[in-house]
PATOR-437391 format. One record per residue: x, y, z of N, C-alpha, C in turn. Coordinates in steps of 0.02 Angstrom, whole numbers, plus 50000, padded with zeros to 5 digits. Layout:
XYZXYZXYZ
...
//
This chain:
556335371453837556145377953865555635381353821
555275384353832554415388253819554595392353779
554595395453722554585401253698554045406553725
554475412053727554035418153744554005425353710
553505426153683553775432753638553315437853644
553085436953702552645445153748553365448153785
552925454453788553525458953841553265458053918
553685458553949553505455854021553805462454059
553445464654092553805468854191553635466854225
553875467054291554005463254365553765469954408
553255470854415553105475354484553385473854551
553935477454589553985474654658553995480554715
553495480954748553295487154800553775483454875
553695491254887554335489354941554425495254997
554675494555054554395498055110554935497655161
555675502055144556185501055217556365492855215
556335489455168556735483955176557085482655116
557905486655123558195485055049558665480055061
558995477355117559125473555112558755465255068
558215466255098557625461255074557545459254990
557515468754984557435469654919558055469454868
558745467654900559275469154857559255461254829
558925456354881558905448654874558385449154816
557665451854824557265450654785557535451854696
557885457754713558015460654635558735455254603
559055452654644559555446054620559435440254608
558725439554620558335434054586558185434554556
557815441654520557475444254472558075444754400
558845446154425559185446454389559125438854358
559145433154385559385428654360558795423954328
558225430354309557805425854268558175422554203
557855415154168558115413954111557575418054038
557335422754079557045425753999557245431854009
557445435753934557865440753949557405445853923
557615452653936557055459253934556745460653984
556745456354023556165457054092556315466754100
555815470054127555825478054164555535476554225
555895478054273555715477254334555575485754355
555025484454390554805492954421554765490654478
555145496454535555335495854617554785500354631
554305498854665553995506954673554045506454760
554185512654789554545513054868553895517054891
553565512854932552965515754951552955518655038
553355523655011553435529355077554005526555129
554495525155106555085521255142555335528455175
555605526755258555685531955305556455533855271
556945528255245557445528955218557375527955149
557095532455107557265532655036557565530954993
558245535655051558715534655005558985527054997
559005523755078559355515955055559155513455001
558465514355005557845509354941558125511854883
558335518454862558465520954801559265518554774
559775516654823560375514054800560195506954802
559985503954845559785493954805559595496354741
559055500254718558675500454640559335502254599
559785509354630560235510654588560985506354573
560915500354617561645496154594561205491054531
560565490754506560475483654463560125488854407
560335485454379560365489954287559795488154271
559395482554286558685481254260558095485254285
558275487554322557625490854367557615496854381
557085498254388556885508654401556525509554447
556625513454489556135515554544555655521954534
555125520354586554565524054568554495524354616
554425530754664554185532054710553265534154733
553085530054777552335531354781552415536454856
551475535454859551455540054938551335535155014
551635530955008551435527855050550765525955091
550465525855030549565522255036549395516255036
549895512055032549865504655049549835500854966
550065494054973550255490554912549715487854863
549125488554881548545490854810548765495054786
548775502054821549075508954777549665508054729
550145504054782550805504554761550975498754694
550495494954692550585490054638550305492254570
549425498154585549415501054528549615505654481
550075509754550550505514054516551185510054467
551395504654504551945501254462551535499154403
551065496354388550745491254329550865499954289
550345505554313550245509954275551035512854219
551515511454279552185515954243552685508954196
552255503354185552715497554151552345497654100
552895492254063552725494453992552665487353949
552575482754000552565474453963551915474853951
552015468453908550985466353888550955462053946
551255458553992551225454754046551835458154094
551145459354150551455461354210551485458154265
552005455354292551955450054365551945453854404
552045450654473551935454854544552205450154592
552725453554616553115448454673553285453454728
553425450554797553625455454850554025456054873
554485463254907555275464454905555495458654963
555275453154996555355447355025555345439955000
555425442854919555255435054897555765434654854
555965428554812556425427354785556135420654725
555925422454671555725418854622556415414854581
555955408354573556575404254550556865406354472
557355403554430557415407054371556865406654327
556615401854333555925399954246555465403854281
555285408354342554815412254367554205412554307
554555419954261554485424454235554365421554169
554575417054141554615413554083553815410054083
553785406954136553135400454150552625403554170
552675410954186552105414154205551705416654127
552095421754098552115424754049551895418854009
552205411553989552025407053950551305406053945
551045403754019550165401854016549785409754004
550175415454022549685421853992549675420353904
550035419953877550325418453803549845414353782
549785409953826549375404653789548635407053805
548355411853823547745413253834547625415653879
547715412353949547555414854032547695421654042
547025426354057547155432454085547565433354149
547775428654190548175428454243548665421254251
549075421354276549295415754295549625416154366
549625411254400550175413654459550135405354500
550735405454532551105397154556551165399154648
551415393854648551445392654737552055396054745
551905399254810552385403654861552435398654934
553195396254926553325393154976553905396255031
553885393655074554145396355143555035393155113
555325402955134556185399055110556605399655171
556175400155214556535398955282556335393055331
556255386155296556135379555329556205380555420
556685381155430556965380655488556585385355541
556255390655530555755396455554555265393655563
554975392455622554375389955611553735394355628
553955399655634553355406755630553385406855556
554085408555507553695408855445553345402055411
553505397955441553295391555406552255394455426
552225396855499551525394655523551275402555478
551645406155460551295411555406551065409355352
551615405055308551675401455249550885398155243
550755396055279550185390455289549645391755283
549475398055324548825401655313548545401655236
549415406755225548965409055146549015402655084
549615396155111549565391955064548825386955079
548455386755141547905386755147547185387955087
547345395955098546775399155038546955396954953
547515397054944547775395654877547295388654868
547635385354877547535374354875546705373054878
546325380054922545685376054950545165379354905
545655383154837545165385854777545515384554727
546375379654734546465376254675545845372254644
545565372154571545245364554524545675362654484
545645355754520546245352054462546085351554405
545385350154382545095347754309545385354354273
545365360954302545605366254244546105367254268
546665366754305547145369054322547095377654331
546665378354402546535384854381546315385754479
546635393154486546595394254552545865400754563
545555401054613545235405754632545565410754663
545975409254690546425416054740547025413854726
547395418254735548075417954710548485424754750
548905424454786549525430954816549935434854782
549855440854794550115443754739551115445154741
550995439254788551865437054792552055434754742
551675430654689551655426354631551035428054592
551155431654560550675433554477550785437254427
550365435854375550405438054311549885439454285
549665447454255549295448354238549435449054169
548755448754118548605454254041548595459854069
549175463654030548855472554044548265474354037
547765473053995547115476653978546655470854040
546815467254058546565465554134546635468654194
547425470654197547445476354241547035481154226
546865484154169546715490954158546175490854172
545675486854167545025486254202544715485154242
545145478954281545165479154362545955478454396
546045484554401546455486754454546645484654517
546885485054564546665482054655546425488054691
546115486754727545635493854756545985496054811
546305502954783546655505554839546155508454916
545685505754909545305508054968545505502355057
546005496655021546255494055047547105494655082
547285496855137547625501855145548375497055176
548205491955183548855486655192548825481155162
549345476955167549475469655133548865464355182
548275463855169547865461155197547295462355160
546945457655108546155456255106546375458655016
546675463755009546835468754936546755460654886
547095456054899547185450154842546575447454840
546355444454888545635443554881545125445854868
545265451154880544645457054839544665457154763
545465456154748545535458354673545435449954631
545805445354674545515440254614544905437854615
544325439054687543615438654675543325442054623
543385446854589543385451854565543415449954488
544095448854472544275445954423544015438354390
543885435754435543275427954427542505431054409
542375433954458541855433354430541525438254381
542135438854350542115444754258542195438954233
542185433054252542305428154214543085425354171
543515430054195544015425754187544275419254226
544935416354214545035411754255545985414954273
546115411254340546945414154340547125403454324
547745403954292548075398254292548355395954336
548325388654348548925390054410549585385854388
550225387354386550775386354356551215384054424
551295376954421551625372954470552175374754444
552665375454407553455377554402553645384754440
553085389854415553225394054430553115397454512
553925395054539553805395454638554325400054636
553995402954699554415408354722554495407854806
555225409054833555275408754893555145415354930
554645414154992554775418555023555055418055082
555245423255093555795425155166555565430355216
554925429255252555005434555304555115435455359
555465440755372555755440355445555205444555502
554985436555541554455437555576554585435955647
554285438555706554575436355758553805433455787
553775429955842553135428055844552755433055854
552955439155870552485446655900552205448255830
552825448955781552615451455710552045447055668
552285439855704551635434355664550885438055683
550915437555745550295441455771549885446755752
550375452155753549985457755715550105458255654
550515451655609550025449455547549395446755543
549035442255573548605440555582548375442955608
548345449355649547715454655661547575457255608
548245458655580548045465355505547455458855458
547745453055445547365449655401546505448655423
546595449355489545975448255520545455455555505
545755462055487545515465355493545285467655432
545695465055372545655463955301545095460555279
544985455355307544525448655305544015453955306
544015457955364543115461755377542985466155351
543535468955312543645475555254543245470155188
543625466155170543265462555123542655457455126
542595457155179541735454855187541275461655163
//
């Protein structure tokens, strides 16, 4: 096992789904590196309060309430209020395996201003999330280089930043939903000339509950992201 001796927080933005999120934060519990700070930030949840008792049954984590400006906002406000030298970013639908947090943090340690691993579909049997899964494991794979082990785009379901990387490029809250914001920010971040790592251990499941209507006007929103970031 990797030694790690940066401080690490877990940004996880979140929106009326605590059930989702009570899963996300029990994975988060069972990282094998210990200290992790997890920051909940509840970006304008119609029920608050549910979001605020999932945060208040797990001892690791603090909530931060944003204004519901969408999860660029809501991720820079979390990076802003944490306090690791490495900050990940996962979503209240996902469920990272235990070495997550360890293997991310490891390749920042070793140099990489970013690191971040594959997000796979944890509902096999779904085959709307499987045909979601695909899209974005699509963009990932088709800007993996193997010679550097190193991704061009990366989801911010799975990453790890340097704080003083965040601090300089941020995600542009001018982007107002979960659509185009990642791509904007790791284009961004490339071509400052860093590189993100890409860390095959470090997988995280996601779980969303999609119906084929909801697939749809995901892929409108992404479609409309796409032309935000053109």
């Amino acid at each position: 096992m990797q030694s790690v001796s940066v401080t690490v927080s877990v940004v996880v933005p979140t929106r009326d789904r605590p059930d989702a999120l009570a899963a996300c934060l029990a994975a988060l519990d069972a990282q094998d590196l210990p200290g992790i700070e997890v920051v909940v930030v509840d970006d304008g949840s119609t029920d608050a309060e549910a979001v605020a008792a999932v945060v208040a049954r797990d001892a690791d984590a603090r909530l931060v309430r944003g204004e519901g400006l969408g999860p660029a906002a809501a991720r820079n406000l979390g990076a802003g209020r944490a306090t690791g030298e490495v900050v990940c970013f996962t979503d209240d639908d996902c469920r990272p395996v235990p070495r997550w947090a360890r293997s991310l943090a490891g390749a920042v340690q070793r140099g990489a201003p970013a690191a971040a691993g594959p997000t796979v579909n944890g509902r096999p049997g779904d085959v709307v999330a499987a045909a979601a899964q695909v899209v974005t494991n699509h963009l990932v794979e088709r800007s993996l280089d193997s010679a550097t082990s190193t991704v061009g785009f990366a989801p911010t379901s799975n990453l790890a930043v340097r704080r003083d990387v965040l601090t300089t490029l941020p995600f542009d809250e001018r982007f107002p939903t979960a659509a185009g914001e990642d791509r904007d920010w790791c284009d961004r971040v490339t071509a400052s000339g860093h590189r993100i790592a890409y860390v095959p251990e470090a997988v995280v499941h996601h779980h969303p509950a999609l119906t084929v209507h909801g697939f749809w006007r995901q892929q409108l929103r992404y479609g409309r992201g796409a032309h935000r970031y053109r």
